[in-house]
C-alpha positions as CSV (number, residue, x, y, z in Angstrom):
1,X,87.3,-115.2,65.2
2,X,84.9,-117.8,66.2
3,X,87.7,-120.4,67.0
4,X,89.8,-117.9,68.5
5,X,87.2,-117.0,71.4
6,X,86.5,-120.9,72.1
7,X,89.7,-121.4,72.7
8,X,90.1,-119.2,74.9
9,X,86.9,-120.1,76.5
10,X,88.5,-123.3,76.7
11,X,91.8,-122.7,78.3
12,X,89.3,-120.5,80.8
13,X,87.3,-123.2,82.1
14,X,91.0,-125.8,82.4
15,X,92.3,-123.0,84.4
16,X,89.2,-123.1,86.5
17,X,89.4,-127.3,86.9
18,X,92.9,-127.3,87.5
19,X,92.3,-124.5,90.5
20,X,89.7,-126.2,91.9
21,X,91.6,-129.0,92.0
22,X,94.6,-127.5,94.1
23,X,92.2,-125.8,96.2
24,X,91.0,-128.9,96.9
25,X,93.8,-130.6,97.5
26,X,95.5,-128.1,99.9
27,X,92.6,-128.3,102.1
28,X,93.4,-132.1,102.2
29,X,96.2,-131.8,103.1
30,X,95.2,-129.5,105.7
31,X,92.9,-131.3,107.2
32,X,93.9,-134.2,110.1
33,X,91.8,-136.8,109.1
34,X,94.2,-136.8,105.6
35,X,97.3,-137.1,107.7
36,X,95.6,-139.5,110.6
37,X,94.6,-142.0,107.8
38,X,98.5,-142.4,106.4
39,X,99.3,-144.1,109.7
40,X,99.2,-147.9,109.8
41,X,98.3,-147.3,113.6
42,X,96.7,-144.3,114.6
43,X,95.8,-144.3,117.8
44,X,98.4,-146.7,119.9
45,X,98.1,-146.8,123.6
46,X,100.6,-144.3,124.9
47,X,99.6,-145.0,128.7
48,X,97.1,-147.3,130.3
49,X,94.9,-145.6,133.1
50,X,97.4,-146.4,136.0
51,X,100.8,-145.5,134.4
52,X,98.9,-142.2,133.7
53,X,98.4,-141.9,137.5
54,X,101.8,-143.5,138.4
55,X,102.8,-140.3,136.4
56,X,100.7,-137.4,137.8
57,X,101.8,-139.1,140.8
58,X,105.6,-138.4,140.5
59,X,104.8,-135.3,138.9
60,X,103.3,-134.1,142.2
61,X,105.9,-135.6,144.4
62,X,109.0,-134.6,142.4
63,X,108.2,-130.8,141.5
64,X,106.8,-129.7,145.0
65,X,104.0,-127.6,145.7
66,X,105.6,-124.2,144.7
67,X,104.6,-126.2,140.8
68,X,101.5,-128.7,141.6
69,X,99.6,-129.2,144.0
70,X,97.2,-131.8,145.2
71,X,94.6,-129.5,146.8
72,X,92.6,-132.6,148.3
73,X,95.5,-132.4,151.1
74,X,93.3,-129.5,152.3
75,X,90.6,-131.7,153.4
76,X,93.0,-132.6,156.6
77,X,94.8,-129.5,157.6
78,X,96.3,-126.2,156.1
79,X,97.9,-123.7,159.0
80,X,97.1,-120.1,158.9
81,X,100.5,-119.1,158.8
82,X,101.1,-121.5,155.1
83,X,98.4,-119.3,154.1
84,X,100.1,-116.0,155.3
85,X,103.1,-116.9,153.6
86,X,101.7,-117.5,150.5
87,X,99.8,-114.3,150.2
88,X,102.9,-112.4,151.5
89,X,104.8,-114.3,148.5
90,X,103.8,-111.7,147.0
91,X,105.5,-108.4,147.7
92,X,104.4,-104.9,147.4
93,X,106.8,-103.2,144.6
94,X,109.0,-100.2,145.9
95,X,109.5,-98.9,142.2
96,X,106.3,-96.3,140.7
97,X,103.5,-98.2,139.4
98,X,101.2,-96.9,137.6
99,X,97.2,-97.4,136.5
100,X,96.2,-96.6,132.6
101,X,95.4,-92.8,133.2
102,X,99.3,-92.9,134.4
103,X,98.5,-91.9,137.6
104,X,101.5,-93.2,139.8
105,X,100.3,-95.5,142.5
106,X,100.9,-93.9,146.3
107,X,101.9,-95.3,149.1
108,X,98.4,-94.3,150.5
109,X,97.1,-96.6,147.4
110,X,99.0,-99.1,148.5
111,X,98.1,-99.4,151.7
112,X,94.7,-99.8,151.1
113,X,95.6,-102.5,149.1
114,X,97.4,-104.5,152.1
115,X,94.6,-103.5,154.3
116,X,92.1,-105.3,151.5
117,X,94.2,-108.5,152.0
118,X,92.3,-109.0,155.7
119,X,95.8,-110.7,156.9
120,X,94.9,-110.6,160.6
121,X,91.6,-112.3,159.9
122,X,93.4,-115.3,159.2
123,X,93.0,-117.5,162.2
124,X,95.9,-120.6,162.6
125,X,93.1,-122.9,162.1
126,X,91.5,-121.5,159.5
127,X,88.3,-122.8,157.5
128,X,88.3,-123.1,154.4
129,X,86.0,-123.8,151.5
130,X,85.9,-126.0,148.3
131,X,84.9,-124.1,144.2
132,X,84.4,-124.4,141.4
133,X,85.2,-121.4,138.6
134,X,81.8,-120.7,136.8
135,X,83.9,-118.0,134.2
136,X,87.0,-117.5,132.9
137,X,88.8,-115.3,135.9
138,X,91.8,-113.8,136.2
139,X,94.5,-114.3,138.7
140,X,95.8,-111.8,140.5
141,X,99.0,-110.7,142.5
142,X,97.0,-108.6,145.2
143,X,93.1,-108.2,145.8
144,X,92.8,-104.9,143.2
145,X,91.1,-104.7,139.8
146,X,92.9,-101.7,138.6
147,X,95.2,-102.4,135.8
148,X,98.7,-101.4,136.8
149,X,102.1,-101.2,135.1
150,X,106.0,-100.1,135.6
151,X,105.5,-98.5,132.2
152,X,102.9,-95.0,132.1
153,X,102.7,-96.2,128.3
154,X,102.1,-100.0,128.3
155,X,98.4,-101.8,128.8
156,X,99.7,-105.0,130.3
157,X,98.9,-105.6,133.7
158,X,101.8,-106.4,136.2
159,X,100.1,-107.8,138.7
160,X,97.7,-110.2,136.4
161,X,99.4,-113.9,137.4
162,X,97.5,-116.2,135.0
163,X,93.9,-117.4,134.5
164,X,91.6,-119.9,135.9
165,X,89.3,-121.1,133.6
166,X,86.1,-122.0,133.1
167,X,84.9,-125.7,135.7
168,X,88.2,-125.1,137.4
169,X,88.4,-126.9,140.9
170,X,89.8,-124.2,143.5
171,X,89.9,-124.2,147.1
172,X,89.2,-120.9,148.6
173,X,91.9,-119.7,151.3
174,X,90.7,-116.1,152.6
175,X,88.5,-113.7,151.5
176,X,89.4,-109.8,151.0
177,X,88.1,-107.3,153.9
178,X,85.5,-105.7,151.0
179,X,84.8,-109.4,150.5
180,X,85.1,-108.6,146.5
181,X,88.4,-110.8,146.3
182,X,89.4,-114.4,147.3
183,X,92.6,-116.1,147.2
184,X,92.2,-119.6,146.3
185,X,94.7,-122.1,145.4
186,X,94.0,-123.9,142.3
187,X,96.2,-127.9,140.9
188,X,99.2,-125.1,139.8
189,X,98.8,-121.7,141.0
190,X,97.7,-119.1,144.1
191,X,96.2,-115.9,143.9
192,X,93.5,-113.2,144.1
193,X,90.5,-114.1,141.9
194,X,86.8,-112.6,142.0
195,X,84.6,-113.9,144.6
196,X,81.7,-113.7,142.2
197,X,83.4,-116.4,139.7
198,X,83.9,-119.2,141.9
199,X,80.7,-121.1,142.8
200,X,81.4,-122.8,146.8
201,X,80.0,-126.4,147.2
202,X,78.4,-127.8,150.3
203,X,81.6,-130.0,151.1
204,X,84.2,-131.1,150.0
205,X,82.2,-134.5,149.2
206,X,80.2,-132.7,146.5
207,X,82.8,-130.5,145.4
208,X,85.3,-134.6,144.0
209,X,81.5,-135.3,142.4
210,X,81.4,-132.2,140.7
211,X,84.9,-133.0,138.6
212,X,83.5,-136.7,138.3
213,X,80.7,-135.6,136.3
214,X,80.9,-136.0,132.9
215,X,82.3,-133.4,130.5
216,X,78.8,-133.0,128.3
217,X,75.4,-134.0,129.2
């Protein structure tokens, strides 16, 4: 009987080893370092610094500014009326929206919405002013924060365009009339963001040093 349990106890503590063992080699294997150190050259030089900006380069001249744009162009000029017809881009939908209560959207509603958007506050020579995102922000299709849909049962938000993230450079275009909203163009997208979660520079001097600055301190 004696023999009989320390064999088992034996086969116990293999079972053990040999599951430690594959547990420790699948989180090799899972780990990058593992795969990084099978290559007899890890890190090769894909692009030196000026073929990267030969690159972004053409990217910016070859897929126009409806896909990237190089918002330092602002510092010269920008027309009222480019700004118009961005904002205009978007259009107000003529199918029932609603919000999450499923309260269709009126055409009262939406008017106050296009009166919110401050067009004839744009002058043709506008000013404009230089950000930088402090929070992750949302970008949105018109200067509203309720969440509204084509569908009374879905959550997702029509009218949510993308996100700006967190240190992203923006220019700011136009305000909203409650001042709550500004549409700012950012390196690949236009919209309505918070006011409150862009931070404005002095100039647009301070605004290139703040993107020179390094990434930690």
């Amino acid at each position: 009987m004696k023999k009989l349990i320390l064999l088992i106890a034996i086969l116990m503590c293999t079972g053990c080893s040999n599951s430690e063992q594959n547990d420790s080699a699948v989180t090799d294997y899972q780990s990058a370092d593992y795969w990084i150190q099978k290559l007899d050259n890890p890190a090769p030089i894909i692009m030196t610094e000026d073929k990267i900006k030969h690159f972004n380069e053409t990217c910016f001249d070859e897929l126009g500014e409806d896909y990237l744009m190089d918002l330092s162009r602002f510092n010269d000029h920008i027309s009222g009326q480019e700004i118009r017809t961005w904002i205009e881009s978007y259009q107000i939908p003529t199918d029932p929206i609603f919000d999450l209560q499923g309260q269709e959207m009126t055409e009262e509603n939406w008017n106050a919405v296009k009166a919110n958007m401050n067009m004839d506050d744009i002058s043709d020579t506008p000013s404009i002013q230089w950000g930088i995102c402090t929070v992750r922000s949302n970008i949105k299709s018109f200067p509203i924060e309720t969440v509204l849909t084509d569908d009374p049962e879905s959550t997702d938000d029509l009218f949510q365009e993308t996100a700006l993230l967190f240190n992203e450079p923006v220019v700011i275009l136009h305000t909203s009339t409650d001042k709550i909203w500004s549409y700012i163009a950012m390196y690949n997208y236009r919209g309505w963001v918070k006011t409150e979660d862009v931070a404005i520079c002095k100039d647009y001097k301070e605004w290139t040093q703040l993107q020179d600055m390094p990434e930690s301190l």
